[in-house]
N, C-alpha and C positions, 0 to 999 in steps of 0.2 A: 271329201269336200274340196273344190276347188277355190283356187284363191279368188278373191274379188278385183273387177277390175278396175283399171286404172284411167285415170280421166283428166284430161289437160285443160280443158276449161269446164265450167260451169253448164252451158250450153249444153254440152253433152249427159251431164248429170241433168238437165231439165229436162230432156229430151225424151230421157228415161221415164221420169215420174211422170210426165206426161200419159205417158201409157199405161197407168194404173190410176184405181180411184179407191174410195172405201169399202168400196166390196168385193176388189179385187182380193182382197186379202182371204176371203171365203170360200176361193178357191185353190184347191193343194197345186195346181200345175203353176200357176201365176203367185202362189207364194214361194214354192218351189221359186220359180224365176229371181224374183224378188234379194229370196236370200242369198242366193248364189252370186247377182250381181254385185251385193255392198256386204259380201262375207258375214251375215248376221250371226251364225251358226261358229264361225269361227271367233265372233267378239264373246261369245258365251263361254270365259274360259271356266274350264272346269275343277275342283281345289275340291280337297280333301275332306272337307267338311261336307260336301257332297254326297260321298261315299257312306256318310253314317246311316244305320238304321232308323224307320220312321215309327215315332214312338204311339201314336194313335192311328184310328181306322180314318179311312180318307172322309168317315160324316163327321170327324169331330178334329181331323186334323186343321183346318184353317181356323178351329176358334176355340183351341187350343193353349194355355200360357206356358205350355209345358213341352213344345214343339221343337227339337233344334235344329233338326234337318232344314234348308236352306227349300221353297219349293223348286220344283221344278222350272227351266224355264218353259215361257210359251211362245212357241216361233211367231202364229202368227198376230200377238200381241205386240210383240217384239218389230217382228216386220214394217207393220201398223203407224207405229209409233215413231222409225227411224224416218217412213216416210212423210208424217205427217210435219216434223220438227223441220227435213229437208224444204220439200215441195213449199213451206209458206215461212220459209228463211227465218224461222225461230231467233229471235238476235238474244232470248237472256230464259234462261227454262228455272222453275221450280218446279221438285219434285217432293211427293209428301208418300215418304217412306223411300226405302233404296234397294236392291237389286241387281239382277243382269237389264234390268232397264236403264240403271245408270249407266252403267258402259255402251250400249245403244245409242245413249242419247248423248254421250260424251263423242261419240265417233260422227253422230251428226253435225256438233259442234265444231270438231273439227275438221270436217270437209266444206263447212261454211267459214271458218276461219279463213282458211287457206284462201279464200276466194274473194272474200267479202272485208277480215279484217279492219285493214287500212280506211276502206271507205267509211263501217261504223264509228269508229273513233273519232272520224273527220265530221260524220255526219248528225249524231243520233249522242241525248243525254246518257250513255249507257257507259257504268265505268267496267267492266267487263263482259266487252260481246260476246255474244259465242262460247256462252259459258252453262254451264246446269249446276244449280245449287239445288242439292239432296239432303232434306231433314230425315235424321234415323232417331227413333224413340229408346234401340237399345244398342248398346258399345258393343258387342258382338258381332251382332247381323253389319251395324258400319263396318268394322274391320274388315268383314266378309264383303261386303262392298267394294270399299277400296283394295281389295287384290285382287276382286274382278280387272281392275284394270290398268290396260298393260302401260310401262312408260309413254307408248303414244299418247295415250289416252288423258294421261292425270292431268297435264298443265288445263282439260276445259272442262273438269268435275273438281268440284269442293261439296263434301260431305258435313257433315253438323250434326250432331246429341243433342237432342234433345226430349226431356221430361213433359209429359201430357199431363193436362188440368182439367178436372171436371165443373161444368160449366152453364148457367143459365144463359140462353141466347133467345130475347122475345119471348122468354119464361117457358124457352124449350131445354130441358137437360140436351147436352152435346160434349165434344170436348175440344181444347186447343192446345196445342203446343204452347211449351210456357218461353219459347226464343224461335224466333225465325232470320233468316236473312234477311238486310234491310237492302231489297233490289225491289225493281219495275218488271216482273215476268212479264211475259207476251204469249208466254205458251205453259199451263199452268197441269200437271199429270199427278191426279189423288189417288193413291193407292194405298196410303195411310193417313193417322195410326191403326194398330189392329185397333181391338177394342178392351184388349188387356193389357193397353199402355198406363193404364191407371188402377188401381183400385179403392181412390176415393168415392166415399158414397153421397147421395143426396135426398133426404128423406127415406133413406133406406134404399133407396135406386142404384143401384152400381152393373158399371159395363163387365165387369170382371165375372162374366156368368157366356156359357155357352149359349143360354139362349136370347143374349143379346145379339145385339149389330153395330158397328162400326158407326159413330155420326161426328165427322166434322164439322166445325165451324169455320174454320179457319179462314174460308177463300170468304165469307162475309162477313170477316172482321175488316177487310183491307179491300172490299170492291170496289169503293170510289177512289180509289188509287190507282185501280188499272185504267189501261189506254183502253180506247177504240184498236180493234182487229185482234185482240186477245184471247187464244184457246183455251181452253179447260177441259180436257178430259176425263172422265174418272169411270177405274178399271171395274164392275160389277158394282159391287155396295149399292144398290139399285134405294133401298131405303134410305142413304146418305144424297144418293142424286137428288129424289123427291124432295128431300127436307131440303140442300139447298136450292131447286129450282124455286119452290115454295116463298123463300123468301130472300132471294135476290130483287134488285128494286131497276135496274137498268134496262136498258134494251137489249135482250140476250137472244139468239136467237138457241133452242134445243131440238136435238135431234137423238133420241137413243133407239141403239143397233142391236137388232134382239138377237140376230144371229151370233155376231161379234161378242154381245155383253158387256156393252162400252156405251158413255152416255157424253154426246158431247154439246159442248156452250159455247157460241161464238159471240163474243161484243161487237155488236154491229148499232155502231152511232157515231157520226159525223165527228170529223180530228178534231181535238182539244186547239189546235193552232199548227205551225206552219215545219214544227219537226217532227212532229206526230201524223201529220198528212206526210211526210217524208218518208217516216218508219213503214204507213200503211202503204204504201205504193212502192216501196221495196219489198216487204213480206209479201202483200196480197197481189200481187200482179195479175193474177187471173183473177179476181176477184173471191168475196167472201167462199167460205167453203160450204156453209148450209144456208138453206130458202131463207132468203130474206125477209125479215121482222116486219109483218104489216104494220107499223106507224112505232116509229120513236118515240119515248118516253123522254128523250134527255136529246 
């Protein structure tokens, strides 16, 4: 693998992303490119835990409580994601569950540090920019997180434990996290809990069975919280997407990528006020990233 290169201003890092879109990533030559340019392959460092053997068949491996092998990474998830945070100047990330997506998204943090820092602090309510805060549901998988990444990395990822609660939401079972970060994301990436972060029951209902699924609630406990121009992606869990598309209340706009198996939410509704129209025309410069919301709700 060759090393990634090197970039003196900004400009040149846009230049880049310019010449890729979301479906760029669905092709192996243009992900190929992708990852060789900002060394993705090489952020993926690899640790010992890796090495272990995988204790179930790959139909019962992801919904597994019993699993310790670390998955696999996927380049072009990975890819995906480093571009996404880049190209719309992510200023503050929450991530739900952790990974070599943290370190990803920790290295896009800081190539937008580097460039942008000073101005956020000057400009925008954010007490750390450029930063990804990752809730992990078990002390394990965290630790294994955080030596994904390398001392470059650490000063723009902060990691967090935390315990899942089983939960009525609109008198739908779901679950939450029982602590989150108290931050303003802008760029929001669901890839947890599993769904044997708990095994409390409810009427007899419990997530702790193979032939459950995965249902957050998380992002509509706090949606009249977020800004306008705020992403949300979340990685498959296609029945977790539905449920929160279902009952989110704002003007969102969705778009899921059947190739990819990625569903994403863009907040598309007119700045709260005059540092939030600030925020949106630093991130969104080209403007929104999916088809605009025929008619605002808010």
């Amino acid at each position: 693998m060759s090393e990634p290169l090197k970039f003196q201003n900004f400009d040149e890092i846009e230049k880049l992303l310019k010449a890729f879109d979301l479906d760029s990533f669905h092709d192996k030559t243009r992900l190929r490119e992708y990852s060789e340019t900002f060394g993705i392959e090489l952020l993926c460092r690899q640790l010992e835990e890796d090495r272990i053997a995988v204790k179930n068949p790959n139909l019962l491996r992801s919904v597994s409580a019993f699993e310790e092998k670390p998955l696999e990474p996927q380049i072009d998830d990975l890819c995906r994601l480093h571009w996404l945070a880049l190209s719309r100047r992510a200023v503050s990330v929450l991530e739900f569950g952790s990974g070599f997506s943290t370190a990803i998204l920790a290295d896009a943090m800081r190539r937008l540090s580097g460039f942008f820092g000073d101005w956020a602090k000057a400009n925008l309510r954010c007490q750390k920019p450029f930063h990804i805060h990752s809730v992990e549901e078990e002390q394990r998988f965290l630790e294994i997180s955080q030596k994904r990444l390398s001392e470059e990395l650490r000063p723009y990822a902060t990691l967090y434990r935390s315990s899942v609660e089983l939960v009525c939401v609109e008198s739908r079972i779901a679950t939450l996290y029982s602590s989150l970060p108290n931050i303003s994301p802008d760029l929001l990436y669901l890839d947890g809990p599993s769904q044997f972060a708990t095994t409390q029951n409810m009427r007899g209902f419990s997530f702790a069975s193979p032939e459950r699924m995965p249902m957050s609630a998380d992002v509509l406990t706090f949606e009249f919280f977020l800004q306008p121009g705020t992403l949300l992606l979340i990685d498959g869990r296609t029945a977790n997407a539905r449920f929160i598309k279902a009952c989110l209340k704002r003007s969102w706009s969705y778009v899921y990528d059947v190739t990819g198996d990625i569903h994403l939410f863009e907040l598309q509704e007119e700045p709260l006020g005059p540092i939030n129209k600030k925020q949106i025309e630093f991130c969104l410069s080209e403007g929104w990233l999916l088809p605009k919301v025929a008619s605002a709700r808010a």
